[in-house]
C-alpha positions in Angstrom: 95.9 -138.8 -12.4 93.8 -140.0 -15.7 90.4 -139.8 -14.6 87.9 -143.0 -15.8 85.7 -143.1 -18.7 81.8 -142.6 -18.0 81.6 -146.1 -18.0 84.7 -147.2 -16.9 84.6 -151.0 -17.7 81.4 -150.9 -21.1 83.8 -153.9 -22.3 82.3 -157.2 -21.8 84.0 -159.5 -19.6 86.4 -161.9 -21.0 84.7 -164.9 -19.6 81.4 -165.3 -17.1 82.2 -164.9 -13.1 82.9 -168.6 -12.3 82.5 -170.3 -8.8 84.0 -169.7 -6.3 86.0 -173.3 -6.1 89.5 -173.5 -6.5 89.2 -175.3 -9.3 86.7 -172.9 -11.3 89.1 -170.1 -10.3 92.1 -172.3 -11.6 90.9 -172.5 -15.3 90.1 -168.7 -14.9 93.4 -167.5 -13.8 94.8 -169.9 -16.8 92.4 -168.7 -18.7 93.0 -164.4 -18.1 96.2 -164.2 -16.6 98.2 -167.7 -17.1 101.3 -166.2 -16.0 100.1 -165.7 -12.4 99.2 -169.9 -12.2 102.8 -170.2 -10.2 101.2 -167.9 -7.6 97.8 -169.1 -7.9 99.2 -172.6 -7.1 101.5 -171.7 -4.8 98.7 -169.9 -2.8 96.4 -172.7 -3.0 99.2 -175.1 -1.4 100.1 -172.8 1.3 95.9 -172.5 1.8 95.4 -176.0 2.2 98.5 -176.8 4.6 97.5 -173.9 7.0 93.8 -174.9 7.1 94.8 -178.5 8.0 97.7 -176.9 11.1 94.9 -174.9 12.1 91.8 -177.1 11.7 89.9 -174.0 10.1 88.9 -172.9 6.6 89.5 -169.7 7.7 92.7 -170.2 5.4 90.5 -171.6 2.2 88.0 -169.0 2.5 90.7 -166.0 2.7 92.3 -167.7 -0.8 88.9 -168.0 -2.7 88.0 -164.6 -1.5 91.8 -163.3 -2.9 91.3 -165.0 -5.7 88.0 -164.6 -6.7 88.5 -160.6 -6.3 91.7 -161.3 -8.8 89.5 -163.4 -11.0 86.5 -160.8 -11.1 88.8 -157.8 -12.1 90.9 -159.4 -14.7 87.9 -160.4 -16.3 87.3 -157.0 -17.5 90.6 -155.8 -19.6 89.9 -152.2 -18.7 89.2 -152.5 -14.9 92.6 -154.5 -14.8 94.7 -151.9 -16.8 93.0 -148.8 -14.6 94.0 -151.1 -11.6 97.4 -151.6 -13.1 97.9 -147.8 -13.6 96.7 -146.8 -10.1 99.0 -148.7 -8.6 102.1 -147.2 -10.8 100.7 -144.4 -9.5 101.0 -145.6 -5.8 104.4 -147.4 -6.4 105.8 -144.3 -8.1 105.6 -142.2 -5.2 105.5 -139.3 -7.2 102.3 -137.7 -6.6 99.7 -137.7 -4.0 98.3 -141.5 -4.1 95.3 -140.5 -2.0 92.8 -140.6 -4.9 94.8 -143.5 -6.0 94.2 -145.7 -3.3 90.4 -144.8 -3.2 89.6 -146.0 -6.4 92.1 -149.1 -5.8 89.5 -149.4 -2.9 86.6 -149.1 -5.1 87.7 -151.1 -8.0 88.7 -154.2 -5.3 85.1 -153.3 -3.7 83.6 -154.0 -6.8 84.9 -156.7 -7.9 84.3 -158.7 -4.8 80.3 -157.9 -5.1 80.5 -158.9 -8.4 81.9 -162.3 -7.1 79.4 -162.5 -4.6 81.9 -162.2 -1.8 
């Protein structure tokens, strides 16, 4: 597996951490990764109609929390292409994905405190 840099993401982020609102986190997404706006939108629908069966925000809170981790990664092009190659890794199935999956771990770990979540 190729190890990281020193200082694995010394790039500056593509845009600032924005709020965690749905609609701060859709001009991100269309911002960094607009081809993932049919998910991001889809997600948000399905949110909203299960919060409103439910009477919770349980279900709004899970999606900003997705999406804010998504948000917070892809802001950095070198955290997301490390996170892109780990997973290959995993998805491969070729070698041991142990070391794999802990620095998938550490990289969504990150991200989330970075988005205040």
């Amino acid at each position: 597996m190729t190890a990281l840099p020193a200082e694995p993401y010394a790039d500056e982020p593509l845009i600032p951490m924005p709020a965690l609102t749905p609609e701060a986190l859709r001009t991100a997404v269309e911002r960094l990764t607009p081809s993932r706006m049919q998910a991001f939108v889809r997600d948000l629908v399905d949110a909203t109609t299960s919060a409103q069966q439910v009477q919770s925000l349980a279900p709004l809170r899970t999606f900003v929390h997705t999406w804010g981790v998504f948000v917070a990664i892809q802001r950095y092009p070198s955290r997301a292409a490390r996170l892109s190659q780990l997973e290959d890794i995993v998805s491969a199935g070729v070698e041991d994905p142990t070391d794999a999956i802990a620095e998938i771990r550490k990289i969504h770990t990150d991200a989330a405190a970075e988005a205040g979540l």
